[in-house]
C-alpha positions in Angstrom: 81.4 97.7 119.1 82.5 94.3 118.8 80.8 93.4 121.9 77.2 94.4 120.8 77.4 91.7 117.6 76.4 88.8 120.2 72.7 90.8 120.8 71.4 89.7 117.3 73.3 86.5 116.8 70.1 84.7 117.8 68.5 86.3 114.7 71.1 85.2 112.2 69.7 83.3 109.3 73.2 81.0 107.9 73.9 81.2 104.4 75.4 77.7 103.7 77.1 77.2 100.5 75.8 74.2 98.4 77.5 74.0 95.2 77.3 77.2 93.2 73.9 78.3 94.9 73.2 79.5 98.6 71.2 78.1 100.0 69.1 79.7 103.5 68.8 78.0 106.6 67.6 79.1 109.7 69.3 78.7 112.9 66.7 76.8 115.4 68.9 77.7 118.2 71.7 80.5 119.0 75.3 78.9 119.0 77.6 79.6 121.5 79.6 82.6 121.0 83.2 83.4 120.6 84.7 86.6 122.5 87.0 89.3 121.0 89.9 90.7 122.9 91.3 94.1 121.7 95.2 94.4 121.9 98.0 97.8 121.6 101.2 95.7 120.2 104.0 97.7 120.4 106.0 97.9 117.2 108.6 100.0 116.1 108.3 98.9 112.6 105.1 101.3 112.5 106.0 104.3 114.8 105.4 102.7 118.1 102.2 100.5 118.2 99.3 99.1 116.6 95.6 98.1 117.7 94.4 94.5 117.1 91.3 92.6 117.2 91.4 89.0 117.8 88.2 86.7 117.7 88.6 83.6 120.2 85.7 80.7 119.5 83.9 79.6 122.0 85.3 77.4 124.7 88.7 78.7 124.1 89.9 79.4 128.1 88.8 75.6 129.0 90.2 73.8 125.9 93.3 73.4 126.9 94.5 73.0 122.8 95.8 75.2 120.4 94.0 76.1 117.5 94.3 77.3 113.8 94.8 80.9 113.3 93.9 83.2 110.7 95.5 87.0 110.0 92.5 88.8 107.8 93.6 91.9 107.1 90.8 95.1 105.6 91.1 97.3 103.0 90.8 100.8 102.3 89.5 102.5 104.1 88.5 100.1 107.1 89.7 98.9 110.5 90.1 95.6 111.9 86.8 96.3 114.3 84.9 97.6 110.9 86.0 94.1 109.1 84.8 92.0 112.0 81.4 93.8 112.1 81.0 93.6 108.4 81.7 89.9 107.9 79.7 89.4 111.5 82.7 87.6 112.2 81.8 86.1 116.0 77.8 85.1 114.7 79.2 83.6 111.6 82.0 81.9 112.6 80.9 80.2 116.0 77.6 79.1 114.4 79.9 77.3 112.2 82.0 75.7 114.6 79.0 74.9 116.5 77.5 73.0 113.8 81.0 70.8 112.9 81.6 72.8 109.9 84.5 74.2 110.8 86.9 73.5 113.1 87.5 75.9 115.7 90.1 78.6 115.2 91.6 82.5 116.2 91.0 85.2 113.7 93.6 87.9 114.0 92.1 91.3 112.7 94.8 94.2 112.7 94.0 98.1 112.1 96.9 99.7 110.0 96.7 103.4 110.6 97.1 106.3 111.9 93.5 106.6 109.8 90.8 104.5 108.6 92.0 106.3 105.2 95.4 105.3 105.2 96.5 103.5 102.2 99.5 101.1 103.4 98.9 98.4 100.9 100.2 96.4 104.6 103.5 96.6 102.9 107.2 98.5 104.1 106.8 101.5 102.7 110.1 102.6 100.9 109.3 106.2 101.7 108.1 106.3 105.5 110.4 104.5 107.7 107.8 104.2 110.5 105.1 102.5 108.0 106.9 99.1 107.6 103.6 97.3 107.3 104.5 93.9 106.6 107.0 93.6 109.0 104.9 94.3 111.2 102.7 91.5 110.3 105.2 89.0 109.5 107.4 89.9 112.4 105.8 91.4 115.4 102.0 90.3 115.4 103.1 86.6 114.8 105.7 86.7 117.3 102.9 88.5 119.9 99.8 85.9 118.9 102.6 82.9 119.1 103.5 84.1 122.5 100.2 85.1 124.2 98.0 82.9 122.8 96.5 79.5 121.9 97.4 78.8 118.6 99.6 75.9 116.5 103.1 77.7 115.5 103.2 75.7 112.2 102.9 77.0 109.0 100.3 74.4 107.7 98.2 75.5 111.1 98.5 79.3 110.0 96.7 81.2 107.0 96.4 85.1 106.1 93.9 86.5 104.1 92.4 89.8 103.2 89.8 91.9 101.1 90.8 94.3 98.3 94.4 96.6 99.7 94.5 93.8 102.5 94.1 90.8 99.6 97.0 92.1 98.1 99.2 92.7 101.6 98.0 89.4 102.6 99.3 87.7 99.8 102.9 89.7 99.6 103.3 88.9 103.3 102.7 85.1 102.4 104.9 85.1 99.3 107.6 87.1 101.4 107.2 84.9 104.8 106.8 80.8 103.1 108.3 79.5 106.9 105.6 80.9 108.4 102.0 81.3 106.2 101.1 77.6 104.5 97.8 79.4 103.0 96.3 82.4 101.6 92.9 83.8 100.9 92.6 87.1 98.8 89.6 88.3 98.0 88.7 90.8 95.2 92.2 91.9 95.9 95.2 92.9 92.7 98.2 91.5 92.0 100.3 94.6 90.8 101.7 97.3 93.2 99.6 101.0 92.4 100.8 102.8 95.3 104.2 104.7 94.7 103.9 106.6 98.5 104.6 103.3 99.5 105.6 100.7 96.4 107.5 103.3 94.3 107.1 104.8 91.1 105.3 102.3 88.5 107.9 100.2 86.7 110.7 100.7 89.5 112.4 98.2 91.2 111.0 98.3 94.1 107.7 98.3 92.3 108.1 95.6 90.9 109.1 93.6 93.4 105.8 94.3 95.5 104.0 92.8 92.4 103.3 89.2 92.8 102.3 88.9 89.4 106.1 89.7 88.2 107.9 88.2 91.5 106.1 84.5 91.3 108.4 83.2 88.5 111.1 83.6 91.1 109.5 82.1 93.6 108.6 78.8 91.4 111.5 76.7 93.4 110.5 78.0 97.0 106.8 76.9 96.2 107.8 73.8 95.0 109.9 73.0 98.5 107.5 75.0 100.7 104.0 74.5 99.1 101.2 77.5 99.6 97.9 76.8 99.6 96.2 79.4 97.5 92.3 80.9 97.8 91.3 83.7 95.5 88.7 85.1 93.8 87.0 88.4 92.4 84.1 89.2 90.0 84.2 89.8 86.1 83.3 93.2 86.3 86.0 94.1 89.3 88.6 96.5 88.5 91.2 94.0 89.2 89.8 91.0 87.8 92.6 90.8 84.4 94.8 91.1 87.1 93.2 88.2 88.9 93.0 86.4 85.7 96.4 86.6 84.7 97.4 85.6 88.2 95.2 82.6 87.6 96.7 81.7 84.3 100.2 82.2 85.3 100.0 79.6 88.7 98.6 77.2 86.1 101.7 77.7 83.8 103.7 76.7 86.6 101.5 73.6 88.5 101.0 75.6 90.8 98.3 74.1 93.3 95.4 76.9 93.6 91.8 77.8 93.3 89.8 80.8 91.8 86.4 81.5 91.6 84.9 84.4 89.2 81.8 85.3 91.0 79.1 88.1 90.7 78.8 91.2 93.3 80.1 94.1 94.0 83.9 95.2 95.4 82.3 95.5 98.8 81.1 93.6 102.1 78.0 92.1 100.0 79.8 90.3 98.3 82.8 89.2 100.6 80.0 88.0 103.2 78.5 85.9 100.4 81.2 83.8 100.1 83.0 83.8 103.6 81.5 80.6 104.2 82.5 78.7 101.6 86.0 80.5 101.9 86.0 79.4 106.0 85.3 75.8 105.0 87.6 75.3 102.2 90.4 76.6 104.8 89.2 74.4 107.6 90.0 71.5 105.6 93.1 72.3 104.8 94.7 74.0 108.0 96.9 71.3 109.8 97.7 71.8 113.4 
């Protein structure tokens, strides 16, 4: 599936951000490509493996450098494969990096599982022992992309990011892992746990302490040693955005460095496509390898 996206990325028409408007472009000639590679990682933090996606730009076996890398994790439902196609990740990103607005870089796209249903929150699940979802992240898929592949193994060189459930994992797994993830992007995403399968029971313990809205006051001192760059945004009509809101209020209380957009759309692909360009860039410039 991933494959097939390089047949139309000669009929892409960019969207480039200027300001608050987007503005269309046409692209006079089809940039090089990147090239996925599809991965089984063993883990026994989720039952014995997981499938992953990773997006490599184009030149990558002739470089000879290490590069950037960002985890984007999807929501629910959805699959790693299903976010790449959606965001037309490869067409997107390597017409970017072909025209210098970007700098090169790896996009790590996981599949939680067993189904495109299943609704991890890519957290550790305090009732399922074999659904440790963010241990998995933090843990074994660093450790694997750190190991087999090009990429700077600094924090300021590595982001994680996500749409709606995988906004929220993304930013608990940043929060949780400071040594490791110096930015993170969450889009349309919520800031309070809502899943007791995995969270617990609403005002438990463990619930709260998978709520980043309640756990950042702790945090304050860690950030303040270990800075986290912080992307976010939703739309005023979002489910989540008082959520979003209050998060927004609360990292000002605290001068805490961030940025949040409200914007219009939908909680779907429409709207996360609108604005992956803008979101790509902004990280660009502030990924260090």
């Amino acid at each position: 599936m991933l494959a097939a996206q390089c047949a139309v990325a000669t009929a892409l028409v960019m969207m480039v951000l200027a300001g608050n408007s987007s503005v269309p472009i046409a692209v006079a000639a089809a940039p090089s490509l990147g090239h996925y590679v599809s991965e089984t990682i063993a883990s026994s933090a989720v039952g014995g493996h997981a499938n992953v996606d990773i997006y490599l730009p184009p030149g990558y076996r002739a470089s000879g450098i290490d590069y950037p890398v960002l985890y984007l994790l999807h929501g629910e439902p959805g699959s790693g494969p299903q976010m790449a196609s959606s965001l037309r990740i490869n067409a997107v990103v390597s017409a970017l990096i072909d025209s210098r607005q970007i700098k090169p870089m790896v996009i790590v796209l996981p599949t939680d599982g067993p189904t495109a249903r299943a609704d991890t929150e890519w957290m550790n699940s305090v009732t399922d022992t074999r659904a440790q979802w963010g241990t998995f992240i933090a843990r074994d898929l660093v450790a694997y992309v750190d190991r087999h592949y090009a990429v700077c193994r600094t924090r300021t060189a590595t982001a994680i990011g996500g749409v709606s459930m995988g906004a929220f994992g993304a930013l608990n797994a940043a929060l949780g892992n400071l040594g490791e993830f110096g930015t993170v992007l969450s889009w349309s995403g919520y800031f309070v746990a809502n899943t007791p399968a995995v969270n617990g029971p609403t005002g438990s313990a463990t619930w709260r302490a998978a709520s980043p809205l309640y756990t950042l006051r702790g945090l304050v001192p860690r950030l303040r040693r270990t800075p986290l760059q912080i992307s976010f945004y939703t739309t005023p009509t979002d489910h989540f955005a008082s959520e979003n809101m209050a998060f927004s209020r609360l990292l000002a209380s605290e001068h805490l460095p961030f940025r949040f957009a409200l914007h219009k759309g939908p909680h779907e692909f429409t709207l996360w496509r609108e604005y992956f360009v803008s979101e790509l860039t902004w990280l660009s410039g502030v990924e260090r390898c």
